[in-house]
N, C-alpha and C positions, 0 to 999 in steps of 0.2 A: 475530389482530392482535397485533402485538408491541409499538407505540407507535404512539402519538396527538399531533399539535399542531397548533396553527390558527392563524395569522397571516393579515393583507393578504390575502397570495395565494392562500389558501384552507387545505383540511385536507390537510396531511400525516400519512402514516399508512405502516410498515413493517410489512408482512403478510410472512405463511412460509410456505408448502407443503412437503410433505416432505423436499424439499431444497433451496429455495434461499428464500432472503429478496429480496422485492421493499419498494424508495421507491417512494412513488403520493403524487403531490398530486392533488387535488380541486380544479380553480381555482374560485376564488371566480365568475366570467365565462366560464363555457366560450362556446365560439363558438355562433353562434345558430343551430338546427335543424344541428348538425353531430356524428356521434358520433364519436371515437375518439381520438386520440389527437393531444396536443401534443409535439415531440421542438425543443427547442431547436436550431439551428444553429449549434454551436459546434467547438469543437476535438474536444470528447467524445462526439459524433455516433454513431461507431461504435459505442462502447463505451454509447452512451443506447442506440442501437438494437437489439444485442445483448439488454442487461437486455429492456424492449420485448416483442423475440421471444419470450425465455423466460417472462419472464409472461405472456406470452397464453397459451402453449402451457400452462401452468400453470393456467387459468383454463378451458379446455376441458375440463383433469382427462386431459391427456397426463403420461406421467412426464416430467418433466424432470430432466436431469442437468449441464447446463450445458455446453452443446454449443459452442456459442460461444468460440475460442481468445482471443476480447476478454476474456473474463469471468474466467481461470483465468491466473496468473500462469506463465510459462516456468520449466523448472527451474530454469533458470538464473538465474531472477531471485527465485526461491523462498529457493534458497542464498543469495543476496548479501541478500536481506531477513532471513532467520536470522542473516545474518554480525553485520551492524550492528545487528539487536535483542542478539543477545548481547555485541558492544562497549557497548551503554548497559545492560544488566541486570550485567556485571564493573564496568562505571565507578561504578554506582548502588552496587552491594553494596560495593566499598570505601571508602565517602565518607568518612569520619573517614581514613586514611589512604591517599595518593598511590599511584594505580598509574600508573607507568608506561608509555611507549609499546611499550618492549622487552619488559614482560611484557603487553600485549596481544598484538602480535604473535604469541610463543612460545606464547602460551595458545592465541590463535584463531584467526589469522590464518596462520602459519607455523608447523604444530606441527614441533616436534624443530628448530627453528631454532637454529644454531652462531654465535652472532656472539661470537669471543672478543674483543678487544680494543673501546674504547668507540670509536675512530676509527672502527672497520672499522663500527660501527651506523651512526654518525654521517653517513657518505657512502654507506651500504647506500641500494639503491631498494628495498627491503624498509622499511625509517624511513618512506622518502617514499609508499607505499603506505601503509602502516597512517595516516600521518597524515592521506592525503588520508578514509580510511574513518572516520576519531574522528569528522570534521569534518563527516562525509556523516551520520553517526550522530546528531549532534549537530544538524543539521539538519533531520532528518530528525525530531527528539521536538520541534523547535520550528514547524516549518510543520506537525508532524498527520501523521498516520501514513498518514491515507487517502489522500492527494499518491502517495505513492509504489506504492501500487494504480493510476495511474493512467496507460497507456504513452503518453499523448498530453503528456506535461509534459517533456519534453527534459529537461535535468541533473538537476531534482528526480526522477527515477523511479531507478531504481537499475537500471538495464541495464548 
């Protein structure tokens, strides 16, 4: 058991098997002579019943590996979550002084980018990308990081 807490709704508790960490509430009220399992019906259905499967399979003492494509983020979605933790870990480490959009960009976003002239940035859809990314980044460290784990949340996820 990795953590413990107890509210209302009963004991929440984060256990781990040798590879994957399971949430497990304890309700306070389980249903009467019923055993197994409550799964809300919500948006996150799949991705509840994913985790679900894996813990069972876990609790049998099957290896699990997280078989589940709910449960494992897309490359491609791996990349653009690397993009924007490194956009807020450049904007953190400069705080005392201004960095720039243009040297985001060149640093992260567009390496070996040429913008000679301030216009030619200025009207670049390279500007108007990186700025939509600050913004997604910036977003992204004030709604919680686990939102974006999450592919059932439309614009908040980072696809």
């Amino acid at each position: 058991m990795i953590a413990q807490h107890e509210n209302d709704a009963g004991q929440h508790m984060v256990v781990s098997d040798t590879r994957n960490r399971h949430r497990v509430l304890l309700a306070r009220e389980p249903s009467p002579g019923i055993d197994g399992y409550v799964v809300p019906d919500d948006a996150d259905l799949g991705v509840r019943v994913a985790a679900l499967s894996e813990f069972d399979r876990s609790k049998e003492g099957a290896a699990t590996k997280a078989h589940h494509r709910l449960l494992k983020p897309s490359a491609y979605k791996s990349y653009r979550l690397s993009i924007l933790l490194a956009i807020l870990d450049l904007l953190e480490d400069a705080s005392p002084k201004q960095v720039t959009l243009r040297e985001v960009a060149k640093a992260l976003i567009y390496p070996g980018l040429k913008v000679g002239r301030a216009i030619d940035w200025k009207t670049s859809s390279h500007r108007r990308q990186t700025q939509r990314l600050v913004a997604e980044a910036h977003r992204m460290a004030a709604e919680g990081y686990r939102e974006l784990l999450n592919p059932s949340r439309g614009k908040r996820c980072a696809n």
